[in-house]
C-alpha positions as CSV (number, residue, x, y, z in Angstrom):
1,X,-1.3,-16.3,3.1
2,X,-1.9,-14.3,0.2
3,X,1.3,-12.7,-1.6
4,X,1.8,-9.4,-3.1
5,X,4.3,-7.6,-5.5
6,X,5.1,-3.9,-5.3
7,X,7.0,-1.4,-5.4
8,X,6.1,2.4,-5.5
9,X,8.1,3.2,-9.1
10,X,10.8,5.8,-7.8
11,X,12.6,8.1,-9.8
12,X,16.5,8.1,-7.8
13,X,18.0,9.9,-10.8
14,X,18.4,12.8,-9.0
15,X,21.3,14.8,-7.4
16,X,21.1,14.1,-3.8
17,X,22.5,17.2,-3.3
18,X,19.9,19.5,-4.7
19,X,17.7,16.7,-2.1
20,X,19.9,17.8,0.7
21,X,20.2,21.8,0.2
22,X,16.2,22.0,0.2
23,X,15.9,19.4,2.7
24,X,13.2,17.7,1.6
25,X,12.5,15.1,-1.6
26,X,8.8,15.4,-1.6
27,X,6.6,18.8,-2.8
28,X,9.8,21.0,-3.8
29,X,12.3,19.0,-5.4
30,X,12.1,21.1,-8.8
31,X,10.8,18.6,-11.8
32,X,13.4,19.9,-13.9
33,X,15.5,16.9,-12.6
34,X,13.0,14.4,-14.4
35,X,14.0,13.4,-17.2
36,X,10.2,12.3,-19.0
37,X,12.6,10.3,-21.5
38,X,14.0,8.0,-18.4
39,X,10.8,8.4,-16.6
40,X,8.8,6.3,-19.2
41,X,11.2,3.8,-19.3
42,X,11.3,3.1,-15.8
43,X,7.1,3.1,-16.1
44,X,7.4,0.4,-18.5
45,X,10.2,-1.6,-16.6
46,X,8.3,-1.5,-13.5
47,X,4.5,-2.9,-15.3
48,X,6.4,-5.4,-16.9
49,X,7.5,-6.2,-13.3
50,X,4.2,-6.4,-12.3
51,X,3.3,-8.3,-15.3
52,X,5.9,-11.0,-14.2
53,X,4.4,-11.2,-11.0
54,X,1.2,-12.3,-12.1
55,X,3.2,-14.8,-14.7
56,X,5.0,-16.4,-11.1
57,X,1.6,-16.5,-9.7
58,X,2.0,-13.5,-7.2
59,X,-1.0,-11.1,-6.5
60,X,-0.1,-7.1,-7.4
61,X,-0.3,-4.0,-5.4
62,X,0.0,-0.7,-6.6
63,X,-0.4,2.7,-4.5
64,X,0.0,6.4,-5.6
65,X,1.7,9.8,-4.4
66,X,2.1,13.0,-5.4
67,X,5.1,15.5,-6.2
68,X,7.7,12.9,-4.8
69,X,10.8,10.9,-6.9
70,X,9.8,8.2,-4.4
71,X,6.9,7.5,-6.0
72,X,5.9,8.5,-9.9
73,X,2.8,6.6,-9.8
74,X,1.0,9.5,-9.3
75,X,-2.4,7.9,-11.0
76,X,-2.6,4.9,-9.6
77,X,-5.6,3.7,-11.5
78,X,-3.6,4.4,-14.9
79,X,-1.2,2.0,-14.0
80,X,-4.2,-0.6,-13.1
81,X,-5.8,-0.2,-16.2
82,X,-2.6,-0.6,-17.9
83,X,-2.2,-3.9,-15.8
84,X,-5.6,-5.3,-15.5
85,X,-5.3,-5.7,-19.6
86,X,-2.0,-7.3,-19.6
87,X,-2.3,-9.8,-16.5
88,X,-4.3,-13.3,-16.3
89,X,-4.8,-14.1,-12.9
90,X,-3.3,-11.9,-10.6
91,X,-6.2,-10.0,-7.8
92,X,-5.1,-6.1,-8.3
93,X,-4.9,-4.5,-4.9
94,X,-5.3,-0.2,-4.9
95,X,-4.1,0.5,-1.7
96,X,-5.1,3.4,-2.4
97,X,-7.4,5.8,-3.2
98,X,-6.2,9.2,-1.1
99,X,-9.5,10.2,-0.6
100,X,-8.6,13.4,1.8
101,X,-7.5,14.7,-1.6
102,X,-9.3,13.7,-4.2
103,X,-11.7,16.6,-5.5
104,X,-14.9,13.9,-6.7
105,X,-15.6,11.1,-4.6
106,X,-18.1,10.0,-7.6
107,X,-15.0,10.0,-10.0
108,X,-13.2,7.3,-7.3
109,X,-16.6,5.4,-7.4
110,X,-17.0,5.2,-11.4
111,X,-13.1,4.6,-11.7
112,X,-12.8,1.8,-9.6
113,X,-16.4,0.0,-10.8
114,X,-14.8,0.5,-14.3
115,X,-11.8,-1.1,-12.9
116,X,-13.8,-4.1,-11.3
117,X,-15.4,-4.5,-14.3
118,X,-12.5,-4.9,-16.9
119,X,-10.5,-7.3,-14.5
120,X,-13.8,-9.5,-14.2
121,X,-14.0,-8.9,-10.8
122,X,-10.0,-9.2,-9.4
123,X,-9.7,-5.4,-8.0
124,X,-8.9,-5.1,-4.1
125,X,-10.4,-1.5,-3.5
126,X,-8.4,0.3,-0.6
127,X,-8.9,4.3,0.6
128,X,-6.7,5.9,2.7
129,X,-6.5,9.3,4.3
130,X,-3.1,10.3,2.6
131,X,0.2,11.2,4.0
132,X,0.8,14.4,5.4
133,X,3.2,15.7,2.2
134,X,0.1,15.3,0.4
135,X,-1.9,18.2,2.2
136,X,0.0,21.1,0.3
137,X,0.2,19.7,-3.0
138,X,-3.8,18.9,-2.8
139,X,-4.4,22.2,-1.1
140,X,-6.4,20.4,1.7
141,X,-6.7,21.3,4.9
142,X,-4.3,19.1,7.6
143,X,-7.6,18.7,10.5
144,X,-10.0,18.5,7.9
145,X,-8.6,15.3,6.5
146,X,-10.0,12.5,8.3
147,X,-13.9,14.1,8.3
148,X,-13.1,14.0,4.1
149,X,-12.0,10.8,4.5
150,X,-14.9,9.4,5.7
151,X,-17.3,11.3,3.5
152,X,-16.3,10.4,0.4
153,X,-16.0,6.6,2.0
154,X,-19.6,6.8,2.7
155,X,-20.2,8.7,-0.9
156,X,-18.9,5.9,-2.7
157,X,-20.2,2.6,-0.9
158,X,-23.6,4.1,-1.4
159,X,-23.2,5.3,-5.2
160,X,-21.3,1.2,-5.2
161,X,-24.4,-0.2,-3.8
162,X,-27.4,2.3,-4.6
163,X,-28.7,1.5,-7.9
164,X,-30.8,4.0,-8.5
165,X,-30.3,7.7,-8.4
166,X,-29.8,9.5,-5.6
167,X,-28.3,13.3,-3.8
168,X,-26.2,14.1,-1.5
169,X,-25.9,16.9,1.1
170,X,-22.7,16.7,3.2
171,X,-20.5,19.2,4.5
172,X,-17.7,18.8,1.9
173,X,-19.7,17.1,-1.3
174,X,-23.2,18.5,-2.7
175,X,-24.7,16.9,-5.7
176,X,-28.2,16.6,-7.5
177,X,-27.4,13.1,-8.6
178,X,-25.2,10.0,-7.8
179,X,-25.8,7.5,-10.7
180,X,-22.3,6.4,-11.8
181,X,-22.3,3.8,-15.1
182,X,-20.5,1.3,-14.6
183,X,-21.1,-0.7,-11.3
184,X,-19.0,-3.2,-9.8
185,X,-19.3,-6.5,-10.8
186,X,-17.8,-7.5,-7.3
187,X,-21.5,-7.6,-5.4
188,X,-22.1,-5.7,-3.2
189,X,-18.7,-4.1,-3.4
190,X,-14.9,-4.8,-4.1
191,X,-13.5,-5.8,-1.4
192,X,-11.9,-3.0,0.9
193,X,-8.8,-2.1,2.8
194,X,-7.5,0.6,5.2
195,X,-4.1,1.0,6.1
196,X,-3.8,2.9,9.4
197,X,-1.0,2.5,11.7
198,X,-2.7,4.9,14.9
199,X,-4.6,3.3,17.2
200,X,-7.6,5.6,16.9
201,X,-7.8,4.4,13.4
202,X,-8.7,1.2,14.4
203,X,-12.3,0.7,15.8
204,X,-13.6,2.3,12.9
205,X,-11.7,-0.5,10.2
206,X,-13.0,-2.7,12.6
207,X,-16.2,-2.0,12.5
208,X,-17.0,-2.4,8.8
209,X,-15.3,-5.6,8.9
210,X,-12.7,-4.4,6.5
211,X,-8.8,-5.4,5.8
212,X,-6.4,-3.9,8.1
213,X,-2.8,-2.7,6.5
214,X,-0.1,-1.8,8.4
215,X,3.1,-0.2,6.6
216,X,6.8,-1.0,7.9
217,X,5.7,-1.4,11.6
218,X,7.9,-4.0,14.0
219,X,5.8,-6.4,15.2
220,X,4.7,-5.2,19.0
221,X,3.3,-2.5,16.8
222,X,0.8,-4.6,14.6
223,X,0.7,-6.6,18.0
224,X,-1.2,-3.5,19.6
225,X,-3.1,-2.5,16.6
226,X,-4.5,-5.9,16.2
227,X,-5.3,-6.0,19.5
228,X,-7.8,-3.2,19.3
229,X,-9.5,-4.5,15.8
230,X,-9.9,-7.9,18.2
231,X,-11.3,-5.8,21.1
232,X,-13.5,-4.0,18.5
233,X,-15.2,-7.0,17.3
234,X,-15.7,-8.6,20.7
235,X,-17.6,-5.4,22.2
236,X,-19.6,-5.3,19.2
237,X,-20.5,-9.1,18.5
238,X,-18.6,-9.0,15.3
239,X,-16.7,-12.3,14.3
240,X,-13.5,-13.0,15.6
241,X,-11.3,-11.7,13.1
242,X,-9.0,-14.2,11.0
243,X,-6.0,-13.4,8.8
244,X,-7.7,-12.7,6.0
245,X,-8.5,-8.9,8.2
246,X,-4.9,-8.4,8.3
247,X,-2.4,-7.6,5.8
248,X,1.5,-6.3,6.5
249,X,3.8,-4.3,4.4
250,X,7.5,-4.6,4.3
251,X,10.8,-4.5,2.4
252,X,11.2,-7.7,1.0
253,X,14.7,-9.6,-0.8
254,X,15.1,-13.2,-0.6
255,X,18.1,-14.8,-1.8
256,X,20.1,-18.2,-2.4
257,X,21.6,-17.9,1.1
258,X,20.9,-15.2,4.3
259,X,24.6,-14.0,3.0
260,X,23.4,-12.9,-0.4
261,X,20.4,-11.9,0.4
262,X,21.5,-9.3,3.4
263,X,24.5,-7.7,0.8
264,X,22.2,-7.3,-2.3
265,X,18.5,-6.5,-0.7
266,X,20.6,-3.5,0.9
267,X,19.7,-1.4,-2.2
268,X,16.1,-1.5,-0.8
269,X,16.7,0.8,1.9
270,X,17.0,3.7,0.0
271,X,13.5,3.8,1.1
272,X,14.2,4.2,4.2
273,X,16.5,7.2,3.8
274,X,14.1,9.4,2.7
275,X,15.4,13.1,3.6
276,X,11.9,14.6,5.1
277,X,11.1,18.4,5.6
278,X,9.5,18.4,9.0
279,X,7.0,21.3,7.6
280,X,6.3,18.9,5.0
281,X,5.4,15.7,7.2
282,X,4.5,17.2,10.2
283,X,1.7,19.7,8.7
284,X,-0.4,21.2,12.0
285,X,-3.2,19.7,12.7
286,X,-2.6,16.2,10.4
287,X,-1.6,14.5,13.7
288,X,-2.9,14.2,17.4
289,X,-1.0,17.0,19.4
290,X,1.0,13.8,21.0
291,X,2.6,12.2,17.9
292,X,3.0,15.6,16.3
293,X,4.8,16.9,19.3
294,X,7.1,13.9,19.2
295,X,7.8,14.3,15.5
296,X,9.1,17.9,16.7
297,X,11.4,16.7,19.3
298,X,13.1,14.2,16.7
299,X,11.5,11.2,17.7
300,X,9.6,10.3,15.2
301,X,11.3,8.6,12.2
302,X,13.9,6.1,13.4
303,X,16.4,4.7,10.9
304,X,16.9,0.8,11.7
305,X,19.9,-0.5,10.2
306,X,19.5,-3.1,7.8
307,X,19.8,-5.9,10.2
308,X,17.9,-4.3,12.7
309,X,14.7,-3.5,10.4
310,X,15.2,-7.2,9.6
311,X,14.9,-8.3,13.4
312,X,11.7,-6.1,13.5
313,X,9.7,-7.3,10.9
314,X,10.4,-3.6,8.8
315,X,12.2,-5.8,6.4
316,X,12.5,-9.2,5.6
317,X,15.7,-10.9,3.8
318,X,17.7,-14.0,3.5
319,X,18.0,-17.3,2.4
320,X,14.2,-19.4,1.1
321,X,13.6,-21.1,4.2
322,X,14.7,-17.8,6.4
323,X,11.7,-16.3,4.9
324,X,9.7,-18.8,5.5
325,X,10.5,-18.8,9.0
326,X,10.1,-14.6,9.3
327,X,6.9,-14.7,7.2
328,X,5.3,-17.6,9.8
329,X,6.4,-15.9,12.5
330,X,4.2,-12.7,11.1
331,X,1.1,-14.8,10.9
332,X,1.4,-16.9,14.0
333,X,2.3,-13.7,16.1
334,X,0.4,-11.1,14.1
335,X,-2.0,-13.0,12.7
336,X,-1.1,-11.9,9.5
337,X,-2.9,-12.8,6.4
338,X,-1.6,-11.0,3.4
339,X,2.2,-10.3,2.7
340,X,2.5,-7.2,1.0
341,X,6.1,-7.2,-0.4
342,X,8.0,-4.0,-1.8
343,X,10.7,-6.0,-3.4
344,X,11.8,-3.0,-5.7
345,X,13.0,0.3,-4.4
346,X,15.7,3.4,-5.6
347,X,18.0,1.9,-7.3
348,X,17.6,-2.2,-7.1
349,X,17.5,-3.3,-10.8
350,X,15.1,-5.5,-12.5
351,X,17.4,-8.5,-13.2
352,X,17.9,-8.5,-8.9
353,X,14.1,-7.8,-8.3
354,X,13.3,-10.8,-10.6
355,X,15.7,-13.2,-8.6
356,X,14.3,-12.3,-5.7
357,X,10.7,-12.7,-7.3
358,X,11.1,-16.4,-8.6
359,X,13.0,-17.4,-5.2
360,X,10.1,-16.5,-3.5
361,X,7.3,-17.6,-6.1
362,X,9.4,-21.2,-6.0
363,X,11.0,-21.5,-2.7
364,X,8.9,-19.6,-0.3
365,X,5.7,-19.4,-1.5
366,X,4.6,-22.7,-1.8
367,X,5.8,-23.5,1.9
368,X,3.3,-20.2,3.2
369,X,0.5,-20.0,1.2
370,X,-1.7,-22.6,3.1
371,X,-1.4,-19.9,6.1
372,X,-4.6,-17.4,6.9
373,X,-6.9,-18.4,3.6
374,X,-6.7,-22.2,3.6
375,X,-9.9,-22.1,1.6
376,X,-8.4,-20.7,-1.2
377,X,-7.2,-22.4,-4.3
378,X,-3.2,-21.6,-5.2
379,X,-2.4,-20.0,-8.0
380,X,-0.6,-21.4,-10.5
381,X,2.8,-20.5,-11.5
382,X,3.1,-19.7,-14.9
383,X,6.9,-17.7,-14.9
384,X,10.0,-19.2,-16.8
């Protein structure tokens, strides 16, 4: 099992109340409450996080969004190229590229081959369609989403793997030639991941034999998701999938006993308390008339408690060998192969997000990392 740092670089230096009268922290939340002096140090903090990740011999995952405090990573490959020069050993997972919104698939293409190629081949490509706060501040249409998803996809495998030039004549992208400088070095490709968490997301990860991500789902969830990636394969003659298809994201403390950890990992659900305008997160059209329909009638964001999430699999805290236990439990009943841990949200500071970091580089790590990619060498710890 493969090990991830992240955390999506929030801004929580806001008034909650200004969050509360406009009901909503994403898209309208005036930027008059960033301060650009705190705002930069927080960038830095947070890539020197990641730089300490790579130092403990932890793998990095960034992400981006758009007009949100929760996220100010709003160019994710910035950040990367800030990292890739900084880091030794860690792979540098984009999870990802909201291609739904981005106006030249070519651009993605050339940025992430540029990417591949100054790492020396550790980038982790991923696309996903975007979350629905993302459709007004792109401008993109909510049902049209999913067809520019896949269009750009296909856009930029072929410019990755086309090395010649070439056009293209598609009902979102037009162009006399597709020649992008650099290419990958990864051959073919980079390796790439979707995250989906619907069901009729699935067949078509499945089918191109990429990395499965789910986000914050209990386990019956990624149960039923995984089922359908399995079924996928099987009707087509694919490979059984291993671990290595499936990756999991979820709040992540660990400390020197389950008593600790559940008292001072609390901080992470500030996450989880997001304040979300239903116009905002339910745009029409984004969702299948089902899941929007329950999103109207108030069922669609539950709020676990802290202890709850924990019994889920939304988070995971405690004591070393508690995680162990939780994380083992995610691969033998999910079949999980890659832990993607947020061990930094709102207002958790660095010298508690370090802890928590060497605990599990020391303590936990060691104890999980022959799970899903036995093949693989382990990295080496390099962290004081």
């Amino acid at each position: 099992m493969r090990a991830y740092y992240f955390t999506e670089m929030p801004y929580p230096h806001y008034p909650p109340e200004v969050v509360e009268a406009l009901n909503s922290q994403r898209v309208i939340l005036p930027s008059e409450y960033l301060d650009p002096k705190a705002a930069g140090e927080l960038y830095n903090r947070y890539l020197d996080e990641h730089e300490y990740a790579d130092e403990l011999g932890l793998d990095i995952m960034l992400n981006e969004h758009h007009q949100t405090p929760t996220c100010i990573d709003s160019a994710m490959p910035l950040a990367a190229a800030a990292l890739v020069r900084r880091t030794k050993q860690a792979k540098i997972l984009l999870l990802g590229n909201p291609l739904a919104h981005r106006d030249n698939p070519v651009r993605v293409a050339e940025e992430m081959a540029f990417l591949d190629c100054l790492s020396d081949g550790r980038l982790i490509c991923g696309f996903v369609r975007g979350v629905p706060t993302e459709c007004h501040p792109a401008n993109t249409s909510p049902p049209l989403t999913r067809e520019r998803f896949e269009e750009s996809h296909d856009i930029i495998l072929k410019a990755w793997t086309t090395h010649e030039p070439f056009n293209w004549e598609g009902k979102f992208w037009h162009y006399r030639y597709v020649n992008p400088w650099p290419r990958p070095l990864q051959q073919p490709h980079p390796p790439v991941w979707i995250p989906a968490s619907s069901a009729d997301s699935i067949p078509w990860i499945a089918e191109r034999q990429y990395v499965h991500a789910t986000f914050l789902l209990p386990y019956q969830a990624q149960q039923k998701l995984h089922k359908i990636y399995f079924d996928t394969c099987a009707e087509l003659g694919l490979p059984e999938p291993g671990p290595e298809r499936f990756a999991h994201l979820a709040l992540v403390y660990v400390g020197e006993t389950d008593e600790k950890a559940r008292v001072e990992g609390e901080a992470l659900m500030w996450y989880m308390k997001a304040v979300r305008h239903m116009g905002f997160w339910n745009p029409p059209g984004y969702l299948p008339p089902e899941a929007s329909a329950r999103i109207m009638m108030g069922q669609g964001f539950p709020e676990p408690s802290w202890e709850d999430a924990n019994n889920m699999g939304v988070v995971i805290w405690g004591s070393p060998d508690t995680v162990i236990q939780k994380m083992r439990k995610l691969h033998d009943e999910c079949n999980v192969g890659h832990m993607l841990m947020m061990m930094q949200a709102g207002f958790l500071q660095t010298d508690m997000v370090r802890k928590s970091m060497r605990l599990f580089a020391r303590e936990v790590y060691p104890a999980i990392r022959e799970l899903g990619e036995p093949a693989a060498p382990a990295p080496q710890a390099r962290g004081g």
